[in-house]
C-alpha positions as CSV (number, residue, x, y, z in Angstrom):
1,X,-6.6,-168.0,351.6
2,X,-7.1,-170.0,348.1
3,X,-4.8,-170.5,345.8
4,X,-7.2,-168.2,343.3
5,X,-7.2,-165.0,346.3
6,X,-3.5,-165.6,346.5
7,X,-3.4,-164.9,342.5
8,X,-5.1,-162.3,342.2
9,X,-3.6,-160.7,345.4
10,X,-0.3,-160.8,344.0
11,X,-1.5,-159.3,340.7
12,X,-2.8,-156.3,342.9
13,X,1.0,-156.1,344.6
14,X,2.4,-156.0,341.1
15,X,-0.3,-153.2,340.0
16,X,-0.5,-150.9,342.4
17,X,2.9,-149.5,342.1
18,X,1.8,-148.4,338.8
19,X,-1.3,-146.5,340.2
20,X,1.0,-143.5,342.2
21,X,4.5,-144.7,340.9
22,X,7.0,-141.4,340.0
23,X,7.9,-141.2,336.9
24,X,11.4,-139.4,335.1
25,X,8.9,-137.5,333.2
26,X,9.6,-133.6,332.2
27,X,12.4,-131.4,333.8
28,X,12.8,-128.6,336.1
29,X,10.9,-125.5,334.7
30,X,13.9,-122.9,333.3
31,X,12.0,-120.6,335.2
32,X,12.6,-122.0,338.8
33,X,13.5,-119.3,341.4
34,X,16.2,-119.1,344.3
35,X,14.1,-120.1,348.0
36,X,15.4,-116.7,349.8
37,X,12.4,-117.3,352.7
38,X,14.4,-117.1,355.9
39,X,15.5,-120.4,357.9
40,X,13.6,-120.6,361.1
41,X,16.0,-120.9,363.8
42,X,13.3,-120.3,366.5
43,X,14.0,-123.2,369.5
44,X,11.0,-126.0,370.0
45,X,8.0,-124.8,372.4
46,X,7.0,-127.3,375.5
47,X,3.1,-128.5,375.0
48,X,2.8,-131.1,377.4
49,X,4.3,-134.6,378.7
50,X,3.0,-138.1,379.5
51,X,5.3,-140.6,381.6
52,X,7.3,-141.7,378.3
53,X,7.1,-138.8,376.2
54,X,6.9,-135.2,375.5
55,X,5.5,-132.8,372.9
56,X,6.7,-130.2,371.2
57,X,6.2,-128.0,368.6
58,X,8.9,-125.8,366.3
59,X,8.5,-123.5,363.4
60,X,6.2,-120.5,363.2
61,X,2.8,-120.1,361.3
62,X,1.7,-122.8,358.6
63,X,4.9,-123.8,358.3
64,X,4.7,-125.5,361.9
65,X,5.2,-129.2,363.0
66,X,5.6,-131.7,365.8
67,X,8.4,-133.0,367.8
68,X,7.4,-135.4,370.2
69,X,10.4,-137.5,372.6
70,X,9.6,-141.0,373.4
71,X,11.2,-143.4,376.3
72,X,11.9,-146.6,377.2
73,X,11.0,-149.9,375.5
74,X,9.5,-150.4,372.2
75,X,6.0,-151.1,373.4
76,X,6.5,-148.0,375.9
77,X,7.4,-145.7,372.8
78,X,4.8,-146.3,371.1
79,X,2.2,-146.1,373.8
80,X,3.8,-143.0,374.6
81,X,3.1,-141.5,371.0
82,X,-0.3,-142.5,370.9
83,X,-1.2,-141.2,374.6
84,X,0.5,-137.5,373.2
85,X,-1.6,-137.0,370.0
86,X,-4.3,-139.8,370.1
87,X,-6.7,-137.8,368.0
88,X,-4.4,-136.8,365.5
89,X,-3.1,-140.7,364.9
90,X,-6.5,-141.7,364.5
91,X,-7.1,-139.0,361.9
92,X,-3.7,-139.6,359.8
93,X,-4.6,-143.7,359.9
94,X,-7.9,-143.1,358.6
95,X,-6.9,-140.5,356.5
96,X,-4.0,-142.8,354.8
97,X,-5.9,-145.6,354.9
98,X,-9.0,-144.2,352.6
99,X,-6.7,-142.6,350.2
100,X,-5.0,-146.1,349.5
101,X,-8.4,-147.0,348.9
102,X,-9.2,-144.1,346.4
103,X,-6.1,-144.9,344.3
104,X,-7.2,-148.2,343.5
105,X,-11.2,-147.0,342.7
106,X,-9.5,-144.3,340.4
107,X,-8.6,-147.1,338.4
108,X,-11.9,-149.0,337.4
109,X,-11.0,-148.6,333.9
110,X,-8.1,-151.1,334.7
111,X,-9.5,-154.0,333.7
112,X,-7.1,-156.1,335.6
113,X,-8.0,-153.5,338.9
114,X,-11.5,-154.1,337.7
115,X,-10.8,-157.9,338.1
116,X,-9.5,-157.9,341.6
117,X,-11.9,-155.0,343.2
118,X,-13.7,-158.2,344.7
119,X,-11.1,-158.8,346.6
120,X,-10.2,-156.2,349.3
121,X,-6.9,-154.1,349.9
122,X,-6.7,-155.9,353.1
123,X,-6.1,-158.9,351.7
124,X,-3.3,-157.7,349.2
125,X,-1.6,-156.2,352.4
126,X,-1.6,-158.7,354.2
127,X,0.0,-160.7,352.2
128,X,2.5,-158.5,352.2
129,X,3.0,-158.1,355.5
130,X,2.9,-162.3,355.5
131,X,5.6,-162.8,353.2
132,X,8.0,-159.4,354.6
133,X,6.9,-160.5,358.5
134,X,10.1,-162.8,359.1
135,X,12.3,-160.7,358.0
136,X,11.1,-157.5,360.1
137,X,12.7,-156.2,363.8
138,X,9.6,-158.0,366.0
139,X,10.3,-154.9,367.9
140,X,8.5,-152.9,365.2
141,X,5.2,-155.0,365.8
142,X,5.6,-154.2,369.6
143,X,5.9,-150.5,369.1
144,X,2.7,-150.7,366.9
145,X,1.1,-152.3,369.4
146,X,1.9,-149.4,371.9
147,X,0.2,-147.0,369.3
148,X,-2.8,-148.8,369.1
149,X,-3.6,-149.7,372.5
150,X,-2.8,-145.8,373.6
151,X,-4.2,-144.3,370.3
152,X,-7.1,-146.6,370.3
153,X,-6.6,-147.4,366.4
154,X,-6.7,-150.8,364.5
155,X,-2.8,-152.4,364.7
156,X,-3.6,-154.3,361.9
157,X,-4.8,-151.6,360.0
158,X,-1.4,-149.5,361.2
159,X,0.7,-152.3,359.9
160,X,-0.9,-152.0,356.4
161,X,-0.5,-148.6,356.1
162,X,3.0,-148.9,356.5
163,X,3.5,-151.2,353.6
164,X,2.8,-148.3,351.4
165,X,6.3,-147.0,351.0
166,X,7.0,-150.7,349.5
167,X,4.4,-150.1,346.9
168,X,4.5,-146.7,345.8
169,X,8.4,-145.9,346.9
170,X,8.2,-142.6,345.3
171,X,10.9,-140.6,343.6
172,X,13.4,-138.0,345.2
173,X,16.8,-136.9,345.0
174,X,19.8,-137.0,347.2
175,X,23.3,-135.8,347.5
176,X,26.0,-136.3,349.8
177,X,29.0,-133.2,349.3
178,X,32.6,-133.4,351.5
179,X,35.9,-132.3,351.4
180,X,36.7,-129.8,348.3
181,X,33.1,-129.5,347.9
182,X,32.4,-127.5,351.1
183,X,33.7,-124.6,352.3
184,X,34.4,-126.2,356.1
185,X,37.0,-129.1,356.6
186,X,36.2,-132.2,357.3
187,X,32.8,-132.0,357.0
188,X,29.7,-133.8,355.6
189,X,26.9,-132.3,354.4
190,X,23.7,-134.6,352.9
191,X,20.1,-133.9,351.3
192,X,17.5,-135.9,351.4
193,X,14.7,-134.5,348.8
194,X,11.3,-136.7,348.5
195,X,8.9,-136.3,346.0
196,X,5.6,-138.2,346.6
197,X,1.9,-137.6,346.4
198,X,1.2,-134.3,347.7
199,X,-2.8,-135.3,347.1
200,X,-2.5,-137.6,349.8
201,X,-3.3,-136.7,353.6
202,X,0.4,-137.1,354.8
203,X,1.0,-133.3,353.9
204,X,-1.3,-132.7,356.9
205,X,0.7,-134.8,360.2
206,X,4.3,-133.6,359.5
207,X,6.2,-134.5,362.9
208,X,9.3,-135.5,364.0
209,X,9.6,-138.6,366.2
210,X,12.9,-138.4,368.5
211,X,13.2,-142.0,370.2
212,X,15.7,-142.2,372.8
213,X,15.3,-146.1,373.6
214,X,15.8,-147.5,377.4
215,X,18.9,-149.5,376.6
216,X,20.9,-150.6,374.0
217,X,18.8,-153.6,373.4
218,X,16.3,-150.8,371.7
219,X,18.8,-149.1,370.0
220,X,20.1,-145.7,370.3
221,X,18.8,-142.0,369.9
222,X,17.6,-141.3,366.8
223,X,15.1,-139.0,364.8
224,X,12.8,-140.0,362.3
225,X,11.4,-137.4,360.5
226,X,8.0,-138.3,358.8
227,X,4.3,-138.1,360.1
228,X,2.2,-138.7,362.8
229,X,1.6,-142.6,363.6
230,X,4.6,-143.2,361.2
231,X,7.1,-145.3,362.2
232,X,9.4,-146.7,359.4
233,X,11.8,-144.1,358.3
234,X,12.4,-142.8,354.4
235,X,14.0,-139.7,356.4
236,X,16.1,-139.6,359.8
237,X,19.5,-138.5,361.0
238,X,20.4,-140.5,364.5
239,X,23.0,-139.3,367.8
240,X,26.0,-141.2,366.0
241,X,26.0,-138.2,363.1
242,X,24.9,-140.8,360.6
243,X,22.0,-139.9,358.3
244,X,19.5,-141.6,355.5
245,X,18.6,-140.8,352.1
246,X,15.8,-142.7,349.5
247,X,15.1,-142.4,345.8
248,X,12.6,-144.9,344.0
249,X,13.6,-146.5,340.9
250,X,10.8,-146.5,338.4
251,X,13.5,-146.5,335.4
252,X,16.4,-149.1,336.2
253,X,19.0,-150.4,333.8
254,X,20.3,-154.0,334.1
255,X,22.9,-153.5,336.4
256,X,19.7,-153.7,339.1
257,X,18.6,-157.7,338.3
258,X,15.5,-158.4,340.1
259,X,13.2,-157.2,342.1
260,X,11.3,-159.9,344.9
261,X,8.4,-158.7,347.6
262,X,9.9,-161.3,349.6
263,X,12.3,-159.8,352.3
264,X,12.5,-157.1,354.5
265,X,10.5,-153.6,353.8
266,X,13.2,-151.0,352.7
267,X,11.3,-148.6,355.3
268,X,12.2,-150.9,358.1
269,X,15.7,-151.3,357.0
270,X,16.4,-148.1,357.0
271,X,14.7,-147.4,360.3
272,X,17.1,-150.4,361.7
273,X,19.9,-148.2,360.0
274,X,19.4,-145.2,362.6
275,X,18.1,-146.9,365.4
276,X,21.4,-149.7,365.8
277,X,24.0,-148.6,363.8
278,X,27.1,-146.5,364.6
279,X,29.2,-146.4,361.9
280,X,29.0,-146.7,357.9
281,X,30.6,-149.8,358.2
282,X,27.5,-151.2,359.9
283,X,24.6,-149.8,357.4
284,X,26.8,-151.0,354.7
285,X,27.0,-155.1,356.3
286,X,23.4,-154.6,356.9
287,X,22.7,-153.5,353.7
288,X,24.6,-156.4,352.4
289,X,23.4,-158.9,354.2
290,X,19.7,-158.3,354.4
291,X,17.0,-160.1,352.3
292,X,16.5,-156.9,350.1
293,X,13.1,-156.5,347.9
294,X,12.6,-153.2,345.5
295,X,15.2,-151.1,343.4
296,X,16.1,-148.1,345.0
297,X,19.1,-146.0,345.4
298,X,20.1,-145.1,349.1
299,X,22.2,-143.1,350.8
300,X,23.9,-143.2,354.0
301,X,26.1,-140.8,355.4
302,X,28.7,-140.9,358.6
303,X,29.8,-137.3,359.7
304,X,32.6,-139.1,361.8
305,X,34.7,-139.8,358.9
306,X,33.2,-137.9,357.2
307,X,32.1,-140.2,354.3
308,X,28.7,-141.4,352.2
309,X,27.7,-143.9,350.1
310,X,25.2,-144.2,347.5
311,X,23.3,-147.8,347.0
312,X,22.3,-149.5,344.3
313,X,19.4,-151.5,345.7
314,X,17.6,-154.6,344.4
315,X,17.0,-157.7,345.4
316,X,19.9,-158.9,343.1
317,X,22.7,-156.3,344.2
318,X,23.5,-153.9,346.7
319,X,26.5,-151.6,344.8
320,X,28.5,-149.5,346.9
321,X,29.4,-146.0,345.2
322,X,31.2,-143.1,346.1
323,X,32.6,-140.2,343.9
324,X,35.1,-142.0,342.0
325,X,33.1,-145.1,340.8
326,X,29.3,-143.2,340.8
327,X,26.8,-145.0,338.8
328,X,25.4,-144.5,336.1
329,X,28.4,-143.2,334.0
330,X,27.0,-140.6,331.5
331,X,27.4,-137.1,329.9
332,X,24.3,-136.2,332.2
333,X,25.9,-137.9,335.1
334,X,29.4,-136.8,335.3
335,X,31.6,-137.5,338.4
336,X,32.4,-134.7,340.6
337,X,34.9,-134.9,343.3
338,X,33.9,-135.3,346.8
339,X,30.0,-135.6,345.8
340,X,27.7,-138.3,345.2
341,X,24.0,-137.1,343.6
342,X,21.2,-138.5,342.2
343,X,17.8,-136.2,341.1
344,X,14.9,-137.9,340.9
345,X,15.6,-141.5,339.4
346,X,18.5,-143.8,338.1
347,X,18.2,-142.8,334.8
348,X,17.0,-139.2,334.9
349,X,19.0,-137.3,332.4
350,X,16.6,-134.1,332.7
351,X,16.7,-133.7,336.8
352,X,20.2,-135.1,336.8
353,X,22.1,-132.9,334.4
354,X,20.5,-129.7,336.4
355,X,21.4,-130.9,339.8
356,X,25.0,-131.6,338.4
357,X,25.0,-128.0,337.4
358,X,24.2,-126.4,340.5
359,X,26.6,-128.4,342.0
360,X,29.3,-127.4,340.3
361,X,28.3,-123.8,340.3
362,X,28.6,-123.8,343.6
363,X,31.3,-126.3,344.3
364,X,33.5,-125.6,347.2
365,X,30.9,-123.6,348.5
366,X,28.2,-126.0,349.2
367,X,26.5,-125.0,352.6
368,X,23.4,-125.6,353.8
369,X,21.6,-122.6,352.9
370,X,23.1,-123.2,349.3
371,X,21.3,-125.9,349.2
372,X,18.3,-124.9,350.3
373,X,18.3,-121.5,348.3
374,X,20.1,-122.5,345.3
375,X,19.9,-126.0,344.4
376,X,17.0,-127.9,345.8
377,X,14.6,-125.1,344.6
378,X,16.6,-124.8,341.1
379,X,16.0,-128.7,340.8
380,X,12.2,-128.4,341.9
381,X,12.8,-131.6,344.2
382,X,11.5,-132.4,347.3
383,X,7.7,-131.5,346.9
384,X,6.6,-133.4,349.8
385,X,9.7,-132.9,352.0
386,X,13.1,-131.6,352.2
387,X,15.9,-132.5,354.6
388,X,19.4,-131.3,354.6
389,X,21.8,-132.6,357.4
390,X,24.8,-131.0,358.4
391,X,26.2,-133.9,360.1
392,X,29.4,-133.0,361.2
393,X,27.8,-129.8,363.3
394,X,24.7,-132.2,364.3
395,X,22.2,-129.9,362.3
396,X,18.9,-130.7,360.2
397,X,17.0,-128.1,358.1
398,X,13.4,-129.6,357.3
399,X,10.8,-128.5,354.9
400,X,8.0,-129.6,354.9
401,X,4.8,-129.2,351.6
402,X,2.0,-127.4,352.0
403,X,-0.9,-129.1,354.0
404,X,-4.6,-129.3,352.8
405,X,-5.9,-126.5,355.6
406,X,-3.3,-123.9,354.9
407,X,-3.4,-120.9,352.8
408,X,-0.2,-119.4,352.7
409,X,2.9,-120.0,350.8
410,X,4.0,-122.1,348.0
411,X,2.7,-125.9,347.6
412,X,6.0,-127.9,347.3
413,X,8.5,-128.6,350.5
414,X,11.5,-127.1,348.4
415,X,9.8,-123.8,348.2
416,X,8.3,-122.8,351.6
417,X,9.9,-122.1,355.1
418,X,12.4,-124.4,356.3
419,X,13.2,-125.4,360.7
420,X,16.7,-125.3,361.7
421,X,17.2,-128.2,364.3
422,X,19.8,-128.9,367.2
423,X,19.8,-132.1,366.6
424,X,22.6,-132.7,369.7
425,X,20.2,-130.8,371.7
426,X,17.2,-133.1,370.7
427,X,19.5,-136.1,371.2
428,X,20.0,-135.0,374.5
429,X,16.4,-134.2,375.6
430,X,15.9,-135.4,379.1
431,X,13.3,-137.8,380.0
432,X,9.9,-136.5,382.0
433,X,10.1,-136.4,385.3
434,X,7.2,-138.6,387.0
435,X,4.7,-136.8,389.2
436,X,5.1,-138.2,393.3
């Protein structure tokens, strides 16, 4: 590649975060309405199996995904996903992969887009995956390879799509609410809200991936909720009660430093969060430690204790918060005890200051179903998906937007159907049994 391609590739890394980026634009509408659509408790229904894997489906009409089980080895998980729905990862690949391309036409007028269109979006992604390969789990690029070889889609082509989330990183809102905030003991309850492009074709391959790896050289159970052929994880909850949550940062303050593309994908790391570690003592060294990239804020929460921590996430600093020293420190932002919260950005006074006030509205009362019915749909977050994990009880709640060939029910995640799942009851999902 010449020094000229390597240019203008890395002016089309630095733009295209602009083309879909979230902005802390507007506020929830004063007119936003309770979600009093009944939780789907309904149990997951058998499809059919392959020697690695199962299939499943859970949730009733249009608000229906996919939980498929995968075994063994990294390579052996992924060939398993792509022998169970091998039409369906073709589609969503495809699908992904010509929006990416759309974003950037949209932008002709760009005359710095304009300037780079000659070169492909190959190129610019694979430079990214060149300077972000070293620091990635090689055991992703196996499992990839499983996909492809079962799935019969391009690897290299799956590998780009999943530097997307390092691009675009999206905005969403989290909260993590314990102790005097909850009506239960000793209990942890977290949200994970994500607002992305609902024009894009990931609305349409909702699923949940449950891995339960062969040994602990893979890792251990975990669930990563996303979309078909998806395998980092912005969303996930693993069999140690320990669960993610992701916010972009399109409006930082200085506390962040700098942001590098050189390190490890965010997607990945959080992925390597629920897969090997058992404690928030480990996600917090690995969070330390790792060669970080984008600003972000994350959450990670450990129903054990119970306890979470929000993260201040750049390339320059990783800041640890709980609810005595949350960040940023504002009238919009005030400290409650036992909860940690952020709606929709870092500085966000709109979303912020409305989430704060449902939360104390309800405080000491903070289920669940409060969340779901009372503050996620007052908030208007989560548009593309909502996740609330009771982590001491093992439970997840998903929601999930409204896909392109349905025509029922509202558009956004926080205002249609949501799943209960038994998550100790996926976590313990026994393998196929293998026909004599």
């Amino acid at each position: 590649m010449t020094s000229k391609l390597l240019l203008h590739v890395f002016i089309l890394i630095s733009v295209v975060p602009v083309l879909d980026a979230a902005f802390c634009h507007g506020s929830p509408k004063k007119t936003a309405q309770p979600n009093l659509i009944p939780i789907d408790t309904g149990v997951p229904r058998f499809i059919r199996s392959v020697p690695n894997g199962k299939l499943y489906e859970v949730g009733s009409g249009e608000d229906a995904f996919k939980i498929i089980h995968v075994y063994g080895t990294s390579y052996e998980m992924g060939y398993a996903q792509g022998q169970l729905i091998p039409n369906d990862t073709q589609r969503m690949v495809n699908a992904v992969w010509e929006y990416m391309e759309d974003q950037i036409a949209f932008h002709r007028s760009n005359t710095i887009v304009m300037s780079i269109l000659r070169y492909s979006l190959d190129a610019a992604l694979d430079l990214e995956e060149l300077i972000t390969k070293r620091f990635t789990n090689p055991k992703f690029f196996e499992e990839i390879r499983g996909i492809s070889d079962a799935a019969h889609v391009d690897a290299k082509k799956l590998i780009r799509i999943h530097l997307i989330g390092e691009l675009t990183k999206g905005s969403c809102s989290m909260l993590g609410a314990w102790g005097k905030a909850v009506p239960v003991a000793d209990s942890l309850l977290q949200l994970r809200a994500l607002d992305w492009a609902v024009d894009g074709p990931f609305k349409d391959f909702p699923q949940v991936t449950v891995y339960h790896p062969v040994n602990s050289t893979y890792g251990q159970d975990f669930a990563n909720f996303g979309w078909t052929g998806w395998i980092g994880s912005i969303t996930g909850m693993n069999s140690k009660q320990m669960a993610i949550s992701e916010i972009g940062v399109s409006f930082p303050d200085e506390t962040f430093g700098k942001e590098s593309r050189i390190g490890v994908p965010f997607t990945n790391l959080l992925r390597d969060i629920l897969q090997y570690d058992r404690t928030l003592d480990d996600a917090i060294n690995r969070i330390s430690n790792s060669k970080r990239t984008c600003d972000l804020i994350l959450g990670v929460g450990d129903g054990k204790l119970p306890a979470f921590r929000s993260i201040e996430y750049s390339a320059s600093v990783a800041n640890f918060y709980d609810d005595m020293n949350m960040q940023p420190s504002a009238e919009w932002h005030p400290r409650i005890d036992n909860v940690v919260y952020y709606g929709m950005d870092w500085d966000c006074p709109s979303f912020n200051s409305v989430l704060a006030k449902q939360i104390q509205t309800y405080y000491g009362n903070i289920t669940a179903e409060v969340v779901i019915r009372n503050i996620v749909s007052i908030v208007q977050t989560g548009n593309m998906q909502v996740a609330v994990y009771d982590l001491t009880q093992n439970i997840a709640y998903l929601s999930n937007a409204k896909a392109t060939y349905e025509s029922t029910g509202g558009k956004y995640a926080y205002e249609r159907q949501y799943v209960k799942l038994d998550m100790g009851r996926l976590f313990s999902e026994k393998a196929p049994q293998l026909q004599p």
